[in-house]
C-alpha positions in Angstrom: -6.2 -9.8 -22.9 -9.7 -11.2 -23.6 -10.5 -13.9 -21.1 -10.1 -12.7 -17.5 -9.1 -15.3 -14.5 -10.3 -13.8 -11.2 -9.3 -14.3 -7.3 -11.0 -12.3 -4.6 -10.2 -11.9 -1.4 -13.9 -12.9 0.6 -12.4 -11.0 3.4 -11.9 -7.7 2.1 -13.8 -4.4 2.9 -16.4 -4.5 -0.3 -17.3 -8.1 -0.1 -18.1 -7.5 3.4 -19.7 -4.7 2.6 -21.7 -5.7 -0.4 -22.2 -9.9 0.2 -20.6 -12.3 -2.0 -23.1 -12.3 -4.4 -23.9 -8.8 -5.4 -19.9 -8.4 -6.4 -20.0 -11.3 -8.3 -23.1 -10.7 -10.1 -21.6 -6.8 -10.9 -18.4 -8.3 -12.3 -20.2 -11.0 -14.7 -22.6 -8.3 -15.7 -19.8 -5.6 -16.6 -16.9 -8.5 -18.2 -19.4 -10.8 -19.3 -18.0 -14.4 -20.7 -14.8 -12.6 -20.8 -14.7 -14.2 -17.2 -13.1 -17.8 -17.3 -12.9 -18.4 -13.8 -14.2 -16.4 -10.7 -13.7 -17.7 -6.9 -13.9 -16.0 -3.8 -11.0 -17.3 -1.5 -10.2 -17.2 2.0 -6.5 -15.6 2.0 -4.7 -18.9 2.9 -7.2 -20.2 -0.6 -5.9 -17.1 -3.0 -1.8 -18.1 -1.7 -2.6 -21.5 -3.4 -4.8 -20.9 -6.0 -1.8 -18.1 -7.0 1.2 -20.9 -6.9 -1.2 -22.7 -9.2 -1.9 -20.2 -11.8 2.1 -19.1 -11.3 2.5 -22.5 -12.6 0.2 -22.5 -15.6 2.0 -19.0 -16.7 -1.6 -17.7 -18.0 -1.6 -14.5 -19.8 -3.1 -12.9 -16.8 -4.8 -12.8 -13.9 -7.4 -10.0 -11.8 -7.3 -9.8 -8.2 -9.8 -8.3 -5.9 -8.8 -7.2 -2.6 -6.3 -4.5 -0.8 -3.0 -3.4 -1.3 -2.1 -6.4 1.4 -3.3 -9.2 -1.5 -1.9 -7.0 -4.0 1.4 -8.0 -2.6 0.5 -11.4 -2.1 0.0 -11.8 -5.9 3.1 -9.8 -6.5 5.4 -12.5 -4.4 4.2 -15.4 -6.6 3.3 -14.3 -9.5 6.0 -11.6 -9.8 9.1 -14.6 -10.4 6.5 -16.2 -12.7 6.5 -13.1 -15.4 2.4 -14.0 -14.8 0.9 -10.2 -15.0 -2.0 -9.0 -12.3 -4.7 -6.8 -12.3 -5.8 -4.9 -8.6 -10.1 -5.0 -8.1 -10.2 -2.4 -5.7 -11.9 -4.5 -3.2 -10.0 -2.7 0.0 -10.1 -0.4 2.5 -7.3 2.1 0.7 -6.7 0.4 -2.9 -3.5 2.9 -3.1 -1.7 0.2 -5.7 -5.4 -0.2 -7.6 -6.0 3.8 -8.1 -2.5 4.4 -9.1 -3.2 1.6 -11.9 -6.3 3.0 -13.3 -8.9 1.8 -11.1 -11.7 4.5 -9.6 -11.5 5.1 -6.0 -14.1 2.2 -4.9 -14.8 -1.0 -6.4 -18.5 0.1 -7.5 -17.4 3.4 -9.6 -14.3 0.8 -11.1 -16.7 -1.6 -12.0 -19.3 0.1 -14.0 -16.6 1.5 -16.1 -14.3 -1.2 -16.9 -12.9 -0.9 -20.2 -9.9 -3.0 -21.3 -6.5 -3.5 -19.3 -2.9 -2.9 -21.0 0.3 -4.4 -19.8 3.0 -2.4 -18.0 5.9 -2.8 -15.9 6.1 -1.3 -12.6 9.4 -1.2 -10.0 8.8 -2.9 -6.3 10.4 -1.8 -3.3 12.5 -3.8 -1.2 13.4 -4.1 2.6 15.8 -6.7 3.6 14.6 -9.0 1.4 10.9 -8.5 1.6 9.0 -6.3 -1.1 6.4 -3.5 -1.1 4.3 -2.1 -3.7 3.0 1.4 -2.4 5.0 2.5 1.2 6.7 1.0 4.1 6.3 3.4 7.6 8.4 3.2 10.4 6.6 4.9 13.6 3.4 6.1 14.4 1.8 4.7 11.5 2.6 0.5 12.4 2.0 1.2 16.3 -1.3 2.4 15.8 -2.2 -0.4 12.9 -1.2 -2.8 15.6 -4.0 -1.1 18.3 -6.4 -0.7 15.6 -6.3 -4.2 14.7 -6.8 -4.8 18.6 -9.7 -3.0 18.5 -11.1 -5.1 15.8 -10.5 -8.3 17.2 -11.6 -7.5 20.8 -13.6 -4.3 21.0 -13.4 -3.0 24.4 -13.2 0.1 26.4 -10.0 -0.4 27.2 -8.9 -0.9 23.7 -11.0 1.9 22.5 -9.3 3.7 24.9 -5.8 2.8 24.1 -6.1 3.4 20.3 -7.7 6.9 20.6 -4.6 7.4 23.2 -1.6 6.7 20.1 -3.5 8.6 18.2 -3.8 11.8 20.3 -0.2 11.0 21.0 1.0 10.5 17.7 -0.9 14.0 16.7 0.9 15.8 19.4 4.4 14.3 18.1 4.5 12.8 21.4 5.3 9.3 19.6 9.0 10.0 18.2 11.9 7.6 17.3 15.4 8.0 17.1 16.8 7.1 13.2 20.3 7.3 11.3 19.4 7.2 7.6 22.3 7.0 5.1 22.3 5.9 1.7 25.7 3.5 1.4 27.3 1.8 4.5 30.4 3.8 4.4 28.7 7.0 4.9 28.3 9.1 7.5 24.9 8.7 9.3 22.1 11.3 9.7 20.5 11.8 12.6 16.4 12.0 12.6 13.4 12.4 15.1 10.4 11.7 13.7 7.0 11.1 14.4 6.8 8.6 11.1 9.0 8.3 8.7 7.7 6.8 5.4 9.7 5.3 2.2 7.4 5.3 -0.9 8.2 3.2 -3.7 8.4 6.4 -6.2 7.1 10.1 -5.6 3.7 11.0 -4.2 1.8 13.3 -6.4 2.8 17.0 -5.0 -0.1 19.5 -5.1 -2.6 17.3 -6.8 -5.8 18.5 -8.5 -8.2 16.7 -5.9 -7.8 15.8 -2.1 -8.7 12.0 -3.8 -5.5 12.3 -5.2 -3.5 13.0 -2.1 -1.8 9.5 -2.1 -1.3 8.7 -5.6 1.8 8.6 -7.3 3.5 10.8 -9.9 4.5 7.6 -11.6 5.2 4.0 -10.7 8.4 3.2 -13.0 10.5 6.2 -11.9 13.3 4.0 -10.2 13.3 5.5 -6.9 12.2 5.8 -3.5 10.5 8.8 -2.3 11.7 9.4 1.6 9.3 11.4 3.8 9.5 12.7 7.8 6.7 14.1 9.6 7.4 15.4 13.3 4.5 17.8 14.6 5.9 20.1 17.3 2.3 19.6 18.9 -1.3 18.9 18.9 -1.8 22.6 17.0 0.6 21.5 14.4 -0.5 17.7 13.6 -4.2 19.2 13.4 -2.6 21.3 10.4 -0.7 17.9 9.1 -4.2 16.0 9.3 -6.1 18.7 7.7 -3.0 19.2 4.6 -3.6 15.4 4.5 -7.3 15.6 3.6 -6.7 18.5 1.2 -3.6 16.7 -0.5 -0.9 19.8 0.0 0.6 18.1 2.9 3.6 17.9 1.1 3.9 21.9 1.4 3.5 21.4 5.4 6.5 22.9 7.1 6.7 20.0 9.6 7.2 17.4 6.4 11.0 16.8 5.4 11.3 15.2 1.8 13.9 13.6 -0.3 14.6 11.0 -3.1 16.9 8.3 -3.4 17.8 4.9 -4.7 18.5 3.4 -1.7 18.4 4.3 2.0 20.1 2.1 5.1 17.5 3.1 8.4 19.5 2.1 12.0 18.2 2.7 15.4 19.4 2.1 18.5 17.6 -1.0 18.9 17.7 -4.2 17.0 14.6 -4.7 16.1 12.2 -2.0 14.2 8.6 -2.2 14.0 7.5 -1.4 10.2 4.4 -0.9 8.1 4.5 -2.9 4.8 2.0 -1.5 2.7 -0.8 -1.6 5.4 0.6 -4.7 7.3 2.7 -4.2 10.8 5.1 -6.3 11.3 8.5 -6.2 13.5 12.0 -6.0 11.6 16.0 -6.7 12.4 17.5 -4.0 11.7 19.1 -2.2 10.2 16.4 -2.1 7.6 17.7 -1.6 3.6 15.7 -0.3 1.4 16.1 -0.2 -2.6 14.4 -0.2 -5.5 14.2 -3.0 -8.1 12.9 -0.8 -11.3 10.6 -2.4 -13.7 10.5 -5.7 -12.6 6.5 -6.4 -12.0 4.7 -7.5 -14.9 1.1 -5.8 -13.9 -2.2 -4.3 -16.1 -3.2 -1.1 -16.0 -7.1 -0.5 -15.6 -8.5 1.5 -18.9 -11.8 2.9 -17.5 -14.4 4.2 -20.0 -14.9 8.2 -19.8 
C-alpha cells in the first residue's frame, strides 16, 4: 500500500491535546506524498466520509482516533472488504497497540514504517460488534458518571463518580448473572463486580505493565471471559495495583475462561454494557460470539 487516505477524528484525546495542526504537520512530515487525502472530521463528518470511501472500495484507508472510531470504521468498511489502519489518536488505543502501533500517537508517528494486510475476528453482541472488550458492571456505570463529570463538572458530580469508584473497589457494586454457552444448557450462576468478554485472550504475564491489555493474538476465534469480584476495599487495591503491573490475571479474585460463544441473562430485561469504551443499555439476554477472520485491517510495521 503506497498512497495513504486518512480520516481523524478532531475530537480525540491527541488532537486536543496537540492542535490540529501540529498532528497534521507530523503525519505529512513522517508519510510524505504518500498522503492522498488528510481531513480532520467531526465524528458525524468521518460516518459519511466512511460510507463514501466504502463505496469507492479503495485499497485502504488510516484512521486516527480511539477504539470508539475504530469501530465506526469497522461497521462500514468491514461489509465493504475496504481494509483500515488505527492512528492511535485516543485515550486507550487498545485495537491500535494490538496492531502494531506504539503506545501514543507521537512515539507511532516518528516510526512509521510500512503497514501489511491481515485479517482479524470481531466480536458480536446481539447483533452489534466489538473490536477489543464489551463489560457488563462496574466498568459502563462508572463510564456513564465519568462522562457526567465531563460534560458538567460539579461537586456533586465529582462527588458521585469518586463514590462508584470507591464502591466498585470495595465490590460493593455486584450484579447477579447466568452465563451459559447454548440455550439448552444449564445456567451458571455469577456475582461479579464486572464481568468482561474480550474478543480473544489478554496477554497473561506480559513482559511490561504497557502490555497489560494487549492481546495474545487477534485471530484466535474466541472469546476470552473474565469475572473480577473484590471481597473488599483491601482486595480491589490488590486488583488495581495487579492491573498496573499486568499480573492481574494471577489475582485470586479474577475467574477466567474461553469460549466461542456465551448467552449472559439477568434478572432484569435490560443490561447496561460497555462496548469497547462506549456505555450503552442492552435487552437482554445479551449473546455473544465470535465471527473469526472476517475484518480486513493493516497491521502497523514500526521501524526498530
Amino acid at each position: 500500500m503506497e498512497d495513504f487516505v486518512i480520516l481523524i477524528n478532531k475530537s480525540s484525546g491527541t488532537v486536543l491535546r496537540l492542535g490540529e495542526d501540529k498532528v497534521t504537520a507530523m503525519i505529512k512530515e513522517r508519510m510524505g506524498n504518500r498522503v492522498v487525502a488528510l481531513e480532520l472530521l467531526e465524528t458525524k463528518d468521518i460516518i459519511s466520509s466512511l460510507q463514501k470511501l466504502a463505496k469507492k472500495r479503495l485499497a485502504g484507508v488510516l484512521i486516527g482516533g480511539g477504539d470508539g472510531t475504530a469501530v465506526c470504521a469497522a461497521e462500514i468498511l468491514g461489509p465493504a472488504k475496504v481494509p483500515f489502519a488505527v492512528l492511535p489518536l485516543g485515550t486507550m488505543n487498545l485495537l491500535a497497540q494490538d496492531l502494531g502501533s506504539a503506545a501514543t500517537f507521537e512515539q507511532t508517528i516518528e516510526r512509521f514504517d510500512k503497514l501489511v494486510h491481515d485479517q482479524i475476528d470481531v466480536g458480536v453482541v446481539n447483533e452489534r460488534i466489538f473490536l477489543c472488550s464489551a463489560v457488563v458492571g462496574f466498568i459502563p456505570e462508572s463510564a456513564i458518571v465519568r462522562e457526567e463529570l465531563r460534560e458538567a463538572a460539579s461537586i456533586e458530580t465529582l462527588a458521585r463518580f469518586v463514590d462508584t469508584i470507591r464502591r466498585g473497589m470495595e465490590g460493593n457494586i455486584k450484579q447477579r448473572l447466568y452465563l451459559k454457552s447454548r440455550p439448552q444448557d444449564k445456567a451458571f450462576p455469577l456475582e461479579t463486580t464486572s464481568l468482561i468478554i474480550s474478543n480473544n485472550s489478554f496477554v497473561k504475564n506480559p513482559n511490561t505493565g504497557a502490555q497489560r491489555f494487549m492481546r495474545e493474538t487477534l485471530n484466535d476465534g474466541k472469546l476470552a471471559v473474565y469475572s473480577a469480584s473484590p471481597r473488599d476495599i483491601m482486595d480491589g487495591l490488590k486488583i488495581a495495583l495487579s492491573l498496573w503491573q499486568g499480573d492481574w490475571q494471577d489475582h485470586e479474585s479474577i475467574m477466567a475462561f474461553e469460549t466461542s460463544q456465551l448467552i449472559v441473562e439477568t434478572d432484569e430485561n435490560k443490561i447496561l454494557v460497555s462496548l469497547d469504551g462506549e456505555p450503552l443499555e442492552m435487552e437482554g439476554p445479551l449473546h455473544f460470539s465470535v465471527t473469526p477472520k472476517s475484518l480486513n485491517v493493516f497491521r502497523m510495521e514500526l521501524a526498530q
